[in-house]
N, C-alpha and C positions, 0 to 999 in steps of 0.2 A: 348284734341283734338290736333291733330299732323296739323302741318302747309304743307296744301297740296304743291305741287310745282305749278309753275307759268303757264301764260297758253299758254305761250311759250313755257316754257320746253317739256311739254306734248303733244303739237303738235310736237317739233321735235321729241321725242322720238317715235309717236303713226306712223309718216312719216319714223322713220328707221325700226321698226318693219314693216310696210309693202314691204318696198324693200327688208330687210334683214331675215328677219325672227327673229329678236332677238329684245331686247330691251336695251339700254346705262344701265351700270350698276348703272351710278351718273345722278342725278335728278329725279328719281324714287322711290317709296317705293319696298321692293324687290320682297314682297308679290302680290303686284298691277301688277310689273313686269313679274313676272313669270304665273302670270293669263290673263295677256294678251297673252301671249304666249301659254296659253292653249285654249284661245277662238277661237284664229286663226286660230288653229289646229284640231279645232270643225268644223269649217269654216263658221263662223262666219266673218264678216266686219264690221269697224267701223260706217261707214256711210251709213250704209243698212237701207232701209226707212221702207220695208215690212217684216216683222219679221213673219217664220211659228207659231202662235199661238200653245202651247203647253201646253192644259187645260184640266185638269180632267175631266170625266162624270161627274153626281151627284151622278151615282152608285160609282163611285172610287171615288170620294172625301167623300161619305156617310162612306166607309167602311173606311179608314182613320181617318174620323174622328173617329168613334164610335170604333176603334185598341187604339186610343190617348183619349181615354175616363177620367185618370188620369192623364194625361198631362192638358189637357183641364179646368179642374177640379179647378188645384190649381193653373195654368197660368193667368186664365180669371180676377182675382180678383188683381191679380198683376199688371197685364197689366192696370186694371182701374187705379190704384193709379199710373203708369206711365205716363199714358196718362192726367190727370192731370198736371203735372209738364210739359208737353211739348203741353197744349193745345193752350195756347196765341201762340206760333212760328208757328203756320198752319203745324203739323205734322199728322205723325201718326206712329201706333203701331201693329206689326205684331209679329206672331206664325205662323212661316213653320215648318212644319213633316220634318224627316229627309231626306225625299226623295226630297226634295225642294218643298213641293208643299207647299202655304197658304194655312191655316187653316180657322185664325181667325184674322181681323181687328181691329183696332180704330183709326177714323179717324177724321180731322175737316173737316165739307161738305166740303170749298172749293178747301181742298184740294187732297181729296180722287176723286174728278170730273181727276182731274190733272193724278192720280194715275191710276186712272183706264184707262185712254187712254193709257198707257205703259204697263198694266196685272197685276198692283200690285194689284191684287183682289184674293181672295179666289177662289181657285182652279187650280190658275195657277201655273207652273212650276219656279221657279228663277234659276235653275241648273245653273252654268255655261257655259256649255254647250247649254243653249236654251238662254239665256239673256245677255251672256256673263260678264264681271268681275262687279260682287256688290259684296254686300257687306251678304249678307243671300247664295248666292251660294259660294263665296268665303272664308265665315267662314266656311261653311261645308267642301269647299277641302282641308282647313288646319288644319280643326278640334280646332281652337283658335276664339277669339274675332278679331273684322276687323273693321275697320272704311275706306269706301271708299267716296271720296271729288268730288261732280262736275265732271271735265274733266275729275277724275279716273275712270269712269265707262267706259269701253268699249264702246259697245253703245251709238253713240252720243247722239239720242234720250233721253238716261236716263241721261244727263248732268245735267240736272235742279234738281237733288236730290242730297242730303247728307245724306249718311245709315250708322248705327252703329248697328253690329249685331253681339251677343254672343252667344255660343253653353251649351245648357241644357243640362246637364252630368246626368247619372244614377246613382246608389250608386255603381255599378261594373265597370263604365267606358264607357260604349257606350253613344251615343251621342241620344241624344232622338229628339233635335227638335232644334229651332233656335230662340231667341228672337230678333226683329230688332225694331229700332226706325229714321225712313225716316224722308224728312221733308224737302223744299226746300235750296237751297246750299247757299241762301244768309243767312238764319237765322242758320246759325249754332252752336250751343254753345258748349265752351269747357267742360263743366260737362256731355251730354251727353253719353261719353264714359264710363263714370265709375257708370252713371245710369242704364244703360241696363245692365251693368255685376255683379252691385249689385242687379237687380230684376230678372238677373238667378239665381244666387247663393241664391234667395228666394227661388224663382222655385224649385231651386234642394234640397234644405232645409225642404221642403215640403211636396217635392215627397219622399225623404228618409226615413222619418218618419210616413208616412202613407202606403207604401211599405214594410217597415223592423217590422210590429207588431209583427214577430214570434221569433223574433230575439231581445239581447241587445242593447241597445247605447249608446253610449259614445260622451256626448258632453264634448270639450276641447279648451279651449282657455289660454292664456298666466296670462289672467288676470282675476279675480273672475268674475268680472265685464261684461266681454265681453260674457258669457255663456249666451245664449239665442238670442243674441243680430245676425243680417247678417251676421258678421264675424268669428261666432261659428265654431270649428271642429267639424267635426262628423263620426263618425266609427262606424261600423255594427258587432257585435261581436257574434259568434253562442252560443249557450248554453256551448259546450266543449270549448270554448275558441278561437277561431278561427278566424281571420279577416275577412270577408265574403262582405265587403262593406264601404263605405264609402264618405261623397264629398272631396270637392278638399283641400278645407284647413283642413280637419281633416287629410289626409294622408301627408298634405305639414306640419302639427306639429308633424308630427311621422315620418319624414324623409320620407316616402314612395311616390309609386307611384301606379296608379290604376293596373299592372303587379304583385304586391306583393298581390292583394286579393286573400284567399284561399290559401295564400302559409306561411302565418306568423301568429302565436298565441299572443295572447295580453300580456303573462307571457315574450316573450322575447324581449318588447317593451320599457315595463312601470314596474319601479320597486315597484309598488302595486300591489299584484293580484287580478283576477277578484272577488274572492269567498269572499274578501275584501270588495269589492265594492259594490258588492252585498248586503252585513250585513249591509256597510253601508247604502244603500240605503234602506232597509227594516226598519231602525232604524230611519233614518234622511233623507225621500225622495227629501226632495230640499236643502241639503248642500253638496255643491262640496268639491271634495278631493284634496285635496295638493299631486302630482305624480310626480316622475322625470323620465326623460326617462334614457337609459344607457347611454348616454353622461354627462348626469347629468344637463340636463334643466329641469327647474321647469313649469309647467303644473298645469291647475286648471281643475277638471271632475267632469262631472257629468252624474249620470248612469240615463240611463232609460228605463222603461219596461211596454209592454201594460201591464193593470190590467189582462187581462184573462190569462195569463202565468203562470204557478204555475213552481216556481224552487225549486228544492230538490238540497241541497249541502251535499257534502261529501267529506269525506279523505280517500287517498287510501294510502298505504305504496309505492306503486309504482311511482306514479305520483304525489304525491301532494293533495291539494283541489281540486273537479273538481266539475262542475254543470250540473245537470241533467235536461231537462226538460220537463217532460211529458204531456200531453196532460191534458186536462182539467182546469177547474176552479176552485180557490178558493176568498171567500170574502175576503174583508177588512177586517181589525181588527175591533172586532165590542166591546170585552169586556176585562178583565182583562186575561181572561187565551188564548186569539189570541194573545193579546200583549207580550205575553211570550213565543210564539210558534216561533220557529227559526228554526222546519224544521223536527224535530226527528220524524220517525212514531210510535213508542213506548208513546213516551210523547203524543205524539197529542192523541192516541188513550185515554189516560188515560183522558185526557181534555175532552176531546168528550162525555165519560162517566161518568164522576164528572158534567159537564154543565147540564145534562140531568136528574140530580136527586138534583141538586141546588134548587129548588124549590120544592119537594116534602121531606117528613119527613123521611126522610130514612139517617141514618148516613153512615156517610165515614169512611173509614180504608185506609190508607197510607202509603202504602212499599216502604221501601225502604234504602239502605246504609245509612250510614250516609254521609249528607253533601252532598246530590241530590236536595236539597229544594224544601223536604218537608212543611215547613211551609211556604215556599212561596208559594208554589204548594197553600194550604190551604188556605191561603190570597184571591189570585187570585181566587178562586173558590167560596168564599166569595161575594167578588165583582162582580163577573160576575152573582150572583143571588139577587132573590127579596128581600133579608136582607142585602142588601150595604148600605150605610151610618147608619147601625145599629152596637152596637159594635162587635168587635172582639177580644177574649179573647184568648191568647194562655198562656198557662204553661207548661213547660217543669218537668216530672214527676221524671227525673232522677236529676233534679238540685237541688230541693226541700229538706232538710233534712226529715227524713219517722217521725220524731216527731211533723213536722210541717204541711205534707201534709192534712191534715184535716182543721186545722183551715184556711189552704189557699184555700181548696177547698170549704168548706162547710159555711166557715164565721164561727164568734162565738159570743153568748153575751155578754155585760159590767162583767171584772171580772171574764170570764169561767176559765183564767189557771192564774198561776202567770206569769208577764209581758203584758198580754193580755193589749191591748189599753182599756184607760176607757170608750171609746164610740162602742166596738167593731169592730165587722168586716161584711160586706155583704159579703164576697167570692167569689171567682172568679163564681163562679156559678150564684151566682144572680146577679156579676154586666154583663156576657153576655145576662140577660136580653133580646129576643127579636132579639138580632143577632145572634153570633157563638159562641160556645166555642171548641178551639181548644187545645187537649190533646196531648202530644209531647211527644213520648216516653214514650205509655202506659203500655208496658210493663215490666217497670222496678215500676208501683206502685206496692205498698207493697198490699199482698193477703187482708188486713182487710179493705185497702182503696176501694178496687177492689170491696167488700160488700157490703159499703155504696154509691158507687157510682150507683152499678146495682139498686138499692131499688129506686135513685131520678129517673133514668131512667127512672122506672117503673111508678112510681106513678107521675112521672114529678114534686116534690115537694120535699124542701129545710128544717130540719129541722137543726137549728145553732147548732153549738158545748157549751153545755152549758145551755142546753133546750133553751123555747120560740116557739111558737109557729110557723106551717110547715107554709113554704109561695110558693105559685106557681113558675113556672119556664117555661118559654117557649126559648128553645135555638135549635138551626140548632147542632148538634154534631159531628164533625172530628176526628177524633185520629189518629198519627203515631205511628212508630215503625219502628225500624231496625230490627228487632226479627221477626223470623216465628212465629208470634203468634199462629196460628193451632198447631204444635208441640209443643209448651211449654203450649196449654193446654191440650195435651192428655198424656205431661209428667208431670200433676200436678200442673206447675209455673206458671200459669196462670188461672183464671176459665172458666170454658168451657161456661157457662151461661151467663158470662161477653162479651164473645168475639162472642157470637152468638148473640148478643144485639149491639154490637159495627161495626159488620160486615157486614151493609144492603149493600154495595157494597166495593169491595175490589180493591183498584188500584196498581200497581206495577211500580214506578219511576226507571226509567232505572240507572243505573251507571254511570258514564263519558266516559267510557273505552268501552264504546258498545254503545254509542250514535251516528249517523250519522249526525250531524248538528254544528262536534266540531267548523267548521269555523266559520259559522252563530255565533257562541255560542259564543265565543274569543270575535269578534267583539263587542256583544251587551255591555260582562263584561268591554271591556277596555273603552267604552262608557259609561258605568256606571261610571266608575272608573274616568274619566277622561271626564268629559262632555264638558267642552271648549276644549279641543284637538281634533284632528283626529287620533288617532291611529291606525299601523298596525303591525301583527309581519312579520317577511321576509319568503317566501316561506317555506324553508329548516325546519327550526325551528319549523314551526306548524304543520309540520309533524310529527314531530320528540315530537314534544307537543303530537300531539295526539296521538300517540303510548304509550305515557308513562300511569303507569296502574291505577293511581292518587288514591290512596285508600283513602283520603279525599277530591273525588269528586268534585265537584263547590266550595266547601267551599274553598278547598287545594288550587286548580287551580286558584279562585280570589285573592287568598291571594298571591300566585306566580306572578299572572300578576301586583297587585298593587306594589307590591316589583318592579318588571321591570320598571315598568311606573316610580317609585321615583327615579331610576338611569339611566334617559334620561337627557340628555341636552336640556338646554329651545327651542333647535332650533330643537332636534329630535325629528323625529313622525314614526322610526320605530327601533322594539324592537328586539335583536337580541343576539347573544350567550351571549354577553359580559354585559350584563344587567342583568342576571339571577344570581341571589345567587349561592352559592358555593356547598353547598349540592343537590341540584335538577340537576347543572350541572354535577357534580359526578352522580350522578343515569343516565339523560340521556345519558353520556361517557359509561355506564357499559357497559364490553366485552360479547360479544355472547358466552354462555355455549354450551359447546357439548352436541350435542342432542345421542341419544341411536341407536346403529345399528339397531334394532327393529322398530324403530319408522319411518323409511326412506325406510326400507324395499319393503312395498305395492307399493312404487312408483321406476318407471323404471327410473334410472340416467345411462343414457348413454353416453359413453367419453368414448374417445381412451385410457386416459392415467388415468385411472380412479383411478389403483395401486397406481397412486402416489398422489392421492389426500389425502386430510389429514381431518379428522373427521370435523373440522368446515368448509371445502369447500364442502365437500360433505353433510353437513346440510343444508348450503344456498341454494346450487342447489336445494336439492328436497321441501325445502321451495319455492323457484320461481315457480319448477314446479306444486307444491303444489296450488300456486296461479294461473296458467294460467291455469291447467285445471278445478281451480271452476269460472273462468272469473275473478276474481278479489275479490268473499266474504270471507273474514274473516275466517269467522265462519266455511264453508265448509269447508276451506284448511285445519284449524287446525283438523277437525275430521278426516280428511284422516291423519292427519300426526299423530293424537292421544296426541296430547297435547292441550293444552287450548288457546282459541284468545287470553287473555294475553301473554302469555309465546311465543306464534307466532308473537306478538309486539313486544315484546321487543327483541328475540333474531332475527328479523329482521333489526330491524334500532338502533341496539345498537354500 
């Protein structure tokens, strides 16, 4: 609370504004000064007894109120908890619309009697112009917080108050309404001032977040700590990236100003990007991120998004990660294979239909490259059905020597081969017992194993290697394969009866190289990788990651990012060219190959100077335009241009 002037000054001052029309520049507030200057010119008089009342109907104050229905909403509950704090001083606590009218009240009896003889009641005008200089009219002329003292009111009348009143900001910057706290001028207290502008900056904290559901947010503060807390920043961020909003301190920790919403992307703000933040939030929804901006201050964030949002991320070779967000809902993570779902619609589909026969007797077959995880894929679909916490038995068929895969599979009795353990063996077969057994690379068992495996299928029944009698069997059965198992069993390597047995639904795990979720995906791994850190890689890089054509898939790609992650400094948390091994950096360096006159043909590359362009210039060109006229898919461009989406990755961004 500022130390009004004397009430001498005020009178000399308030006696040369009426001769002169002006006000002394010294003993004055300048604010107070130039509002008296505007009341005058209202024609207004200080010592005017009969004031034109200037009062809503109850139709216009009806329709006001019920226009400020979310103003109302998350003010009124605020305002109680202020009104507390200022009840013992015979105050009260007011919400004007931005048109100066009261809204809503809270007052002590005695002193709202007081009040209402000067209009401070619901429905009246405080304008400026109708009241002359307070402290609720004079916040709105300058669009800031005001504190007007006693003799500073215009109005002699309203001498016997002390107003403190702050303007309620929108997330784009209009002024919604007015928070004041009155209260007679002998009990003034100096914490008033920064009460009222701590329970706007509620207000406005409120309203932005019940306002912005369609939209990200980004809460930001200096310190971990301060996230959540009155002093939080907060920005409004569109699905493509876009700053679209925000209050006052989240734009004051981003340098900006409410003029910059709609004109500035979050990517050239903050040196994390959003598709980052996002992973991380999908992974870790209540731990803030460590961000710097480009000046290079350190910032703590944290994302957040209504539940009914469904975001689809992606890489484009043009732009970077960006994020989609389509309309609809999707649930929580409810089971093992949501918690692994990062966004791919390929994979999701696969989930959808493994979840759906999780419970019914019907086996899986699991396609896919190697090093798509598979066997995780398998795990997860494990646990998300009625056989979780039952075991799960995986064997890799190719790892097995073909001499041994029997006795590992079928178990054997005391004594069946020489070396054989003296107490035998159950086999993998009988110890999944009751859960899963999951076969890995069925296609590589040997044709005789392939026999005796169809036969337990059939009869659901174990006999050991070595005789002893057959023992039941009840298992859930998965198998993968990198292998087109169909062709390699109509070309013999396979049996046809085996795989018609093995194949009660068939799933197809997409590649690395054609997944749309690689951001999401980086994020989860280097989280895995690295669970007390925050890890991010830098823009450029994960592009240029995802383009690359990872022929050992998630396997390749975790093993690349753990290798990164071991060549950061204990104080870095993002990963970037110079972290990457030597070999993978060579690969993603490789030069763009000329493409084939043939292959550019179909598309019209139009240029003046077209003769002098040189085969890899005119590849790139009808690559871009390749891309702009399929909008930006992959997949179309490369058919028009007749090479394959890899080979359109890499000789893109090599």
């Amino acid at each position: 609370m500022r130390t009004p002037p004397s009430a001498l000054a005020l009178s000399q001052a308030r006696q040369y504004l009426l001769e002169y029309g002006d006000c002394p520049t010294q003993g004055l507030d300048t604010h107070v000064a130039r509002s008296w200057q505007r009341s005058l010119a209202a024609g207004l008089l200080p010592d005017a007894r009969s004031i034109e009342p200037d009062h809503a109907s109850a139709a216009d104050l009806g329709r006001i109120i019920a226009g400020s229905h979310e103003l109302l909403a998350h003010s009124c509950p605020v305002m109680e908890v202020v009104f507390e704090q200022v009840r013992d001083s015979q105050g009260m606590v007011i919400l004007a619309h931005a048109s100066g009218t009261l809204m809503h009240t809270l007052g002590s009896p005695d002193f709202l009697q007081r009040a209402q003889q000067v209009a401070l009641s619901c429905g009246a005008s405080w304008l400026e112009q109708h009241r002359g200089t307070n402290a609720i009219g004079t916040a709105l002329a300058v669009g800031g917080s005001i504190e007007i003292h006693g003799g500073e009111h215009f109005l002699q009348r309203n001498e016997f108050l002390t107003c403190t009143a702050a303007p309620i900001m929108s997330a784009t910057g209009s002024l919604l309404g007015i928070l004041d706290i009155s209260g007679d001028h002998r009990s003034g207290h100096p914490h008033t001032y920064g009460l009222a502008n701590m329970a706007a900056r509620l207000i406005e904290n409120q309203l932005i977040a019940a306002t912005s559901r369609q939209h990200i947010r980004l809460h930001l503060h200096g310190q971990r700590e301060g996230i959540g807390t009155v002093a939080e920043g907060i920005v409004v961020i569109s699905g493509d990236g876009w700053l679209v909003g925000g209050n006052r301190a989240g734009l004051e920790w981003l340098s900006l100003t409410h003029a910059d919403v709609g004109a500035v992307k979050l990517q050239s703000l903050l040196d994390v990007p959003l598709n980052t933040m996002l992973a991380q939030h999908q992974l870790r929804p209540d731990e803030a991120l460590r961000v710097h901006r480009r000046d290079g201050q350190a910032l703590f964030a944290l994302l957040k998004q209504d539940t009914r949002t469904t975001l689809n991320l992606k890489v484009s070779p043009d732009s970077g990660a960006q994020i989609n967000t389509p309309g609809g809902a999707r649930a929580d993570p409810s089971d093992a294979l949501a918690q692994l779902d990062t966004g791919d619609l390929r994979w999701r589909s696969a989930a959808d239909k493994a979840r759906r026969v999780a419970d019914k007797p019907i086996p899986l077959l699991i396609q896919g490259e190697s090093g798509v995880g598979k066997e995780l894929f398998a795990r997860a679909v494990h646990d998300s059905g009625p056989r979780r916490g039952k075991p799960f038995v995986a064997i890799n068929c190719a790892a097995v020597p073909e001499n041994l895969v029997e006795a590992e599979l079928f178990g054997y009795a005391p004594g069946a081969f020489t070396g054989a353990r003296r107490d035998g063996s159950l086999g993998r077969l009988r110890e999944a017992q009751g859960g899963t057994l999951f076969l890995d690379e069925i296609g590589d068992m040997p044709l005789l194993m392939q026999m005796r495996l169809l036969r337990v299928l059939q009869e659901r029944q174990v006999i050991p290697l070595g005789g002893g009698p057959s023992v039941p069997v009840d298992f859930a059965l998965m198998c993968a394969t990198h292998c087109k198992l169909r062709e390699a069993a109509e070309q013999g390597h396979f049996r046809s009866d085996l795989y018609y047995r093995i194949n009660g639904l068939t799933v197809q795990l997409p590649p690395l190289r054609e997944r749309t979720d690689f951001a999401m995906l980086t994020q989860r791994l280097l989280l895995d990788l690295n669970p007390q850190r925050s890890l991010h890689v830098v823009p450029e890089l994960l592009t240029r990651l995802s383009q690359h054509p990872w022929p050992g898939n998630l396997r390749q790609y975790a093993n690349a990012l753990r290798t990164a992650s071991a060549m950061l400094e204990p104080h870095e948390v993002c990963i970037d060219w110079v972290h990457l091994s030597d070999d993978l950096l060579e690969d993603l360096s490789a030069q763009v190959q000329s493409v084939p006159p043939r292959q550019v043909s179909p598309l019209r590359v139009a240029s003046t100077n077209e003769s002098s362009q040189n085969l890899a210039q005119l590849s790139q060109t009808a690559m871009r335009l390749a891309l702009e006229n399929s909008g930006g898919n992959m997949s179309q461009a490369a058919r028009q241009l007749g090479i394959s989406r890899q080979t359109l990755y890499r000789k893109l961004n090599a």
